[in-house]
C-alpha positions in Angstrom: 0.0 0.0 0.0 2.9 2.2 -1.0 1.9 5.8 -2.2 4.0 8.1 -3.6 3.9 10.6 -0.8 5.2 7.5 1.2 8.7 8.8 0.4 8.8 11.7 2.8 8.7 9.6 6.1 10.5 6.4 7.3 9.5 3.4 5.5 10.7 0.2 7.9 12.4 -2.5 5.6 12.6 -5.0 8.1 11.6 -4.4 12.1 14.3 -2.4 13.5 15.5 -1.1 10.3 14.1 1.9 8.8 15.0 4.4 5.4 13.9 7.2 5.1 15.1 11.3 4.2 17.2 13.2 6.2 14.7 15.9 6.8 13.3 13.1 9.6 15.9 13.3 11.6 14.5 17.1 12.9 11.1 14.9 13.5 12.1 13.6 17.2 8.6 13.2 17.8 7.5 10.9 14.9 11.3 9.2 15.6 10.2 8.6 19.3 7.1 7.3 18.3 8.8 5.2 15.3 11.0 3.8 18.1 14.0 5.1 16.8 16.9 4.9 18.9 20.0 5.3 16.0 20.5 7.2 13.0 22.9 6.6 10.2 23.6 9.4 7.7 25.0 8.8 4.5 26.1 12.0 2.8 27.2 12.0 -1.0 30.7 13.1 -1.1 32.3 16.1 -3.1 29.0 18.0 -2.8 28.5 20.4 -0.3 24.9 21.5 -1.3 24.1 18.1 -0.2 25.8 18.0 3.0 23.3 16.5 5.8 22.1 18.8 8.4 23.5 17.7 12.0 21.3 15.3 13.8 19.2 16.6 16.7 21.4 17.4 19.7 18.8 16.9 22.4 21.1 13.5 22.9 17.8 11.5 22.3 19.4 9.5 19.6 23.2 8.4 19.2 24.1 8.7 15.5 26.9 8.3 12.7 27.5 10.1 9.4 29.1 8.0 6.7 30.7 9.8 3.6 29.6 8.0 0.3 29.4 8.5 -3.2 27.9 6.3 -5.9 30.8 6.8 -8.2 33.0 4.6 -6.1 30.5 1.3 -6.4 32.2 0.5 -9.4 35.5 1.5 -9.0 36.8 -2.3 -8.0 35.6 -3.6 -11.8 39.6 -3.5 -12.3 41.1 -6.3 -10.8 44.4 -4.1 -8.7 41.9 -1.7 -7.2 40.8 -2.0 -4.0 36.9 -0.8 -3.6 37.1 2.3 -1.5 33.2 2.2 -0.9 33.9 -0.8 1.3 35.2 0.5 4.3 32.4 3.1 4.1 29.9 -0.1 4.2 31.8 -2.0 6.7 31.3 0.9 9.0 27.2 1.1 8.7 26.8 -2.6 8.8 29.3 -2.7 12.5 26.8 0.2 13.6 23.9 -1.5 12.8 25.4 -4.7 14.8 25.5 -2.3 17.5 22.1 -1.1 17.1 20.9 -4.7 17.0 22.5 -5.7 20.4 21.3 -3.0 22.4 17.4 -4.2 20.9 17.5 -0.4 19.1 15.7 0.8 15.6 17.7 2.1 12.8 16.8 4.9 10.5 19.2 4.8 7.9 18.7 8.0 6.0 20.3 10.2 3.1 19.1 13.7 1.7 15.5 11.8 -0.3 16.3 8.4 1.3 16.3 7.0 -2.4 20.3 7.6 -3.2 22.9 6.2 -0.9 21.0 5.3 2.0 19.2 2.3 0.0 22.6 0.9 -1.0 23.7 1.4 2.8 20.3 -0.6 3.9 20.6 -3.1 1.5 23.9 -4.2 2.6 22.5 -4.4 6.1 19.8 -6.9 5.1 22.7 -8.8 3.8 24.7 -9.0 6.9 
């Protein structure tokens, strides 16, 4: 029952795993009421127009901002290079372990929640 308006709030992909826009993360009231207890930011590198807005500093959630950029996904097609989005992964995937043992919910969120931050969530769901 997805609607297109759907896109501006948190959709959960799995319980305890949300995506969503970064705009939600000045929401602490719809976040308290998702359950939200983490946030991971992924900001697209190499463009500051995009940079994402600093969390809310009431110290309600504990969050992590991850550089990324989409350019770097293929980057490893070349047998010598190492995949420099892969460290960047690693990172998100040990913070949702985290957010995971402490029984927490995850909003995973980058500027519309349909550029990086769906990569990011996707290679949660496979950890």
């Amino acid at each position: 029952d997805w609607s297109r308006g759907d896109r501006y709030t948190a959709q959960e992909i799995i319980p305890g795993l949300l995506l969503g826009p970064t705009s939600l993360t000045k929401k602490t009231e719809l976040l308290a009421r998702l359950g939200v207890t983490h946030l991971l930011g992924v900001q697209q590198t190499g463009t500051e127009e995009l940079s994402i807005p600093s969390p809310p500093t009431s110290g309600q959630f504990s969050s992590l901002t991850l550089p990324f950029s989409p350019s770097l996904i293929g980057a490893s097609d070349a047998p010598t290079m190492a995949n420099p989005v892969l460290p960047t992964i690693m990172q998100a995937i040990d913070f949702s372990r985290q957010v995971r043992l402490q029984g927490g919910t995850l909003l995973v969120h980058c500027l519309t929640g349909m550029d990086q931050s769906p990569v990011i969530a996707a290679a949660i769901l496979m950890d």
